[in-house]
C-alpha positions as CSV (number, residue, x, y, z in Angstrom):
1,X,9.9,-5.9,8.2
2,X,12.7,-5.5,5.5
3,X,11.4,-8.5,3.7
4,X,7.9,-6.6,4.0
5,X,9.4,-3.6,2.5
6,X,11.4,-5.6,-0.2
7,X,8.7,-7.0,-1.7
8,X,6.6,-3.8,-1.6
9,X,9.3,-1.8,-3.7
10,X,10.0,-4.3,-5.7
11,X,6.6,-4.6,-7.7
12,X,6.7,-3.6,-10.9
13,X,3.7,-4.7,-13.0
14,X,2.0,-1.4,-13.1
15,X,0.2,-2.2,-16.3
16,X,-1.2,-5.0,-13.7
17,X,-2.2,-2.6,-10.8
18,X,-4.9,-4.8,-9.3
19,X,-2.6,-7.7,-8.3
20,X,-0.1,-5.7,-6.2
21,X,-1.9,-6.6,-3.4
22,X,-1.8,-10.7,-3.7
23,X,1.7,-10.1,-5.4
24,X,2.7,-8.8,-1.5
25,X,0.2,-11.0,0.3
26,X,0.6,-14.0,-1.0
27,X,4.4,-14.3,-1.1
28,X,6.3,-16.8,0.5
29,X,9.1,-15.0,1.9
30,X,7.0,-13.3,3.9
31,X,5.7,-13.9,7.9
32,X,2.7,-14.0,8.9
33,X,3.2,-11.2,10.6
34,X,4.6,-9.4,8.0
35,X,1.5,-10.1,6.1
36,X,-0.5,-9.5,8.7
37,X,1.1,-5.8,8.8
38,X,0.7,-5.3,5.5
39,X,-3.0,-6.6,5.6
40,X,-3.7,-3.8,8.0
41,X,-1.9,-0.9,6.0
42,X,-3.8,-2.1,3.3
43,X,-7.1,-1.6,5.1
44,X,-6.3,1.0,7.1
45,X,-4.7,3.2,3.8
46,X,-7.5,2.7,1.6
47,X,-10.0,3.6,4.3
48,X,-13.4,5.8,2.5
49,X,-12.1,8.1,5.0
50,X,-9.1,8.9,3.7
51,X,-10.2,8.8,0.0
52,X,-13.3,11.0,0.0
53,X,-12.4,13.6,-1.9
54,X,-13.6,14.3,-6.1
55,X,-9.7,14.6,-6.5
56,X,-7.8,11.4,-6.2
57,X,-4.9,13.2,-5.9
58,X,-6.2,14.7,-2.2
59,X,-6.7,11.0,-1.9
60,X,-3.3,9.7,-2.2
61,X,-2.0,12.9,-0.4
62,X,-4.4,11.5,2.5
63,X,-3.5,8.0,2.2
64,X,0.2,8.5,2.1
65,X,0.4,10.8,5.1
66,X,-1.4,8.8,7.1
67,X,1.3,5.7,6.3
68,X,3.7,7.7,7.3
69,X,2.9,8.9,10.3
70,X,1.1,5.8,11.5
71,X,4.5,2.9,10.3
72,X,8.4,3.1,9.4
73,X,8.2,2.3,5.7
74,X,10.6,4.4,3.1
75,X,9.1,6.3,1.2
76,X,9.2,4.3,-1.9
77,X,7.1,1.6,-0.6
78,X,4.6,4.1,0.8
79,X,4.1,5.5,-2.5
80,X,4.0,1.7,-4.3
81,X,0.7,1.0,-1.4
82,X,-0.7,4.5,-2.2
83,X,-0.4,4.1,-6.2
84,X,-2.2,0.3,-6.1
85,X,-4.6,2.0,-3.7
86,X,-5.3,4.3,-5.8
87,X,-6.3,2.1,-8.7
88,X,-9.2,1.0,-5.7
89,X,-10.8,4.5,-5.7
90,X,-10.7,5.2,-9.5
C-alpha cells in the first residue's frame, strides 16, 4: 500500500486535474491490487451519494470522511483523491 499511497501524494499537475486518476491507475509500480484498491476508493469516494449537496465543499467534507473511516491512507493522499474528485462534481 505505500507504493499506492506514494503515487497518490505525489501528483502534482493540478492545472491537469482530470488525469490524476490514470496518473495513479495506470502506473507501473503499482499491483494490481494496489490498483484495484485505488479503483474502488475512486468509485466508492465519488459516490452521488456522498456528493449531493449545492455546496461542493459538504461534498469533499463527505467524501473525505468517508475515506477515512472506511481505509488507512494519510491524510495527504485522502485530500489529493478528494481534490481530483472534486473536479468530477463541478
Amino acid at each position: 500500500m505505500k507504493n499506492l499511497e506514494d503515487k497518490i501524494i505525489s501528483f502534482d499537475d493540478w492545472s491537469q486535474p482530470w488525469t490524476f486518476h490514470g496518473f495513479v491507475s495506470y502506473n507501473k509500480i503499482l499491483s494490481i491490487d494496489e490498483v484495484n484498491l485505488f479503483n474502488k476508493i475512486w468509485k466508492e469516494a465519488g459516490d452521488a451519494a456522498l456528493w449531493k449537496y449545492s455546496d461542493l465543499t459538504l461534498g469533499c467534507k463527505a467524501s473525505h470522511t468517508y475515506i477515512e473511516k472506511h481505509y488507512d491512507l494519510p491524510d495527504k493522499a485522502i485530500a489529493n483523491i478528494v481534490r481530483a474528485l472534486s473536479y468530477e462534481w463541478k
